[in-house]
C-alpha positions as CSV (number, residue, x, y, z in Angstrom):
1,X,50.3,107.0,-23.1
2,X,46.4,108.0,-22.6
3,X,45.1,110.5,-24.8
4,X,44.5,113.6,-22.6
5,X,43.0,111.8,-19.6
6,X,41.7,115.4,-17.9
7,X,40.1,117.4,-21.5
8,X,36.2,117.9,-21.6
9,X,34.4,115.0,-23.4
10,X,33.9,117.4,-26.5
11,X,38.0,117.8,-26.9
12,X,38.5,114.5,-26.5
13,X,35.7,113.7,-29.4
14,X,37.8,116.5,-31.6
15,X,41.1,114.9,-31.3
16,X,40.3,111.8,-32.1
17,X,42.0,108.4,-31.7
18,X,46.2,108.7,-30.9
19,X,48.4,109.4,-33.6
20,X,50.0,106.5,-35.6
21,X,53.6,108.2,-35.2
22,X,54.8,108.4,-31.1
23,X,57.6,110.0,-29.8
24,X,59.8,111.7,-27.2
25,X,61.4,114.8,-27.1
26,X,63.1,116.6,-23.8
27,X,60.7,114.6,-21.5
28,X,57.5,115.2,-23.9
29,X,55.8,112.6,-25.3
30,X,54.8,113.1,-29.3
31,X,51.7,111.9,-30.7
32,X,51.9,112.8,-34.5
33,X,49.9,111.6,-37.6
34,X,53.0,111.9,-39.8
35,X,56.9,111.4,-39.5
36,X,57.3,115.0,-40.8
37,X,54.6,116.4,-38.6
38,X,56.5,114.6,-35.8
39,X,59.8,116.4,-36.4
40,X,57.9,119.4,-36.0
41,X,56.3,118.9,-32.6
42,X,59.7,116.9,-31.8
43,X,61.4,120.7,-32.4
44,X,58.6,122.7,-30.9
45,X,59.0,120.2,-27.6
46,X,62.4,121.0,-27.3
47,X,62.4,124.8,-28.0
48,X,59.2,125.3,-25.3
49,X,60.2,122.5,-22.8
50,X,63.0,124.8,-20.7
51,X,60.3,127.7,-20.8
52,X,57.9,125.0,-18.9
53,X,60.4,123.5,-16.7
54,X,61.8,126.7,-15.5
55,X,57.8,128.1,-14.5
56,X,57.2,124.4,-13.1
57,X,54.1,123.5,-15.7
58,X,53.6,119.5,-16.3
59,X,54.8,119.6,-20.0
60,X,54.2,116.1,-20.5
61,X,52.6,115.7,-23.9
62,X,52.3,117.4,-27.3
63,X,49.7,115.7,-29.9
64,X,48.7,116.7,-33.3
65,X,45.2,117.9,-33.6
66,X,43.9,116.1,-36.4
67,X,43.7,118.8,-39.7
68,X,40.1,117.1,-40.8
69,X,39.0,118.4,-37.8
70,X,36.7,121.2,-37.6
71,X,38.8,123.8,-35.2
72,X,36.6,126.7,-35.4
73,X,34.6,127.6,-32.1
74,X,35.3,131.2,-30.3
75,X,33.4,133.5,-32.2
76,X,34.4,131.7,-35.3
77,X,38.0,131.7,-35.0
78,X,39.9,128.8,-35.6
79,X,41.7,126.7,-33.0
80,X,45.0,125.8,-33.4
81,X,45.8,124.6,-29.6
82,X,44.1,122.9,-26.9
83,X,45.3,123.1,-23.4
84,X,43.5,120.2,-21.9
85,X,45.3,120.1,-18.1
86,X,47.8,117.9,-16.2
87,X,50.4,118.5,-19.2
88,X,48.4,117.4,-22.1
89,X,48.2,120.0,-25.2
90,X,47.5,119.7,-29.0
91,X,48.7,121.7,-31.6
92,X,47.7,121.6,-35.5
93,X,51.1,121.3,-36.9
94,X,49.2,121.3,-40.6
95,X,47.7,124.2,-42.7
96,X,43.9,124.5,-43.2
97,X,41.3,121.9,-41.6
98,X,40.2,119.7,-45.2
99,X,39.7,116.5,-45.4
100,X,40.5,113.8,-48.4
101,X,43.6,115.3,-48.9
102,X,47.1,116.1,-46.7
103,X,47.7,119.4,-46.1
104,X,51.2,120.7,-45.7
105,X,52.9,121.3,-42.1
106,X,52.0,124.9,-40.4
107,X,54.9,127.5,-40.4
108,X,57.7,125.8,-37.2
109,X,57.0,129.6,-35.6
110,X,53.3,129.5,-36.2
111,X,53.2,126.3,-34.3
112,X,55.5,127.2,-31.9
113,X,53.5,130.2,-30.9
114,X,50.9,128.1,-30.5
115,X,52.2,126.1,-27.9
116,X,53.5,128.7,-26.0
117,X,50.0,130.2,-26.2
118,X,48.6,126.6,-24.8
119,X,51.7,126.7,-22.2
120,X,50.7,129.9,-20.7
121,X,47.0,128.5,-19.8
122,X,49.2,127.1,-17.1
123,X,49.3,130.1,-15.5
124,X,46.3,131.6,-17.2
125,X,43.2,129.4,-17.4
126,X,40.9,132.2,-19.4
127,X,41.8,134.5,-22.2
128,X,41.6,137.9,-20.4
129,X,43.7,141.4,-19.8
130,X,45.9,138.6,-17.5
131,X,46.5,136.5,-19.8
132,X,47.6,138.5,-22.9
């Protein structure tokens, strides 16, 4: 698996290295920090993946964002997805962005939402009246 071959050098430098934890779920490759984060994204993959198939988007892989990361760009919002082309999206999966100490896993719906968010980029590249 390469770590989202297509994203802008600056998401790549956000992600990270790969996640220790690697797995498959309806066709979706899982890159997880965690064996609980990974039954998460495992869940998420399977609930989103018909949505994708049936609209024809490359749902290939689903990777944690790392929660030390800092997320917060777009008029200081935080991130919680990045759509990064050709299939590859990451999700946070964990609550708040600190380092030094593990955070627990996001709300299943909360991260849900967020892929379906990342999905849509698929059809919508910019956040504008289209898209929303």
């Amino acid at each position: 698996l390469y770590l989202f071959p297509f994203c802008h050098t600056s998401c790549r430098q956000a992600l990270g290295p790969p996640g220790v934890v690697v797995g498959q779920a309806a066709g979706v490759a899982i890159l997880a920090l965690s064996h609980a984060s990974e039954t998460l994204l495992n869940r998420v993959a399977l609930e989103a993946s018909p949505l994708a198939r049936r609209r024809g988007w490359p749902f290939r892989q689903l990777t944690e964002l790392p929660p030390q990361t800092s997320r917060v760009c777009h008029g200081g919002r935080e991130i919680r997805g990045i759509h990064a082309g050709s299939g590859w999206l990451a999700v946070a999966a964990r609550q708040g962005a600190r380092s030094g100490e593990e955070q627990p896993l996001a709300d299943h719906l909360e991260v849900l939402a967020s892929v379906l968010h990342e999905l849509a980029h698929f059809q919508e590249e910019e956040h504008g009246p289209d898209f929303y």
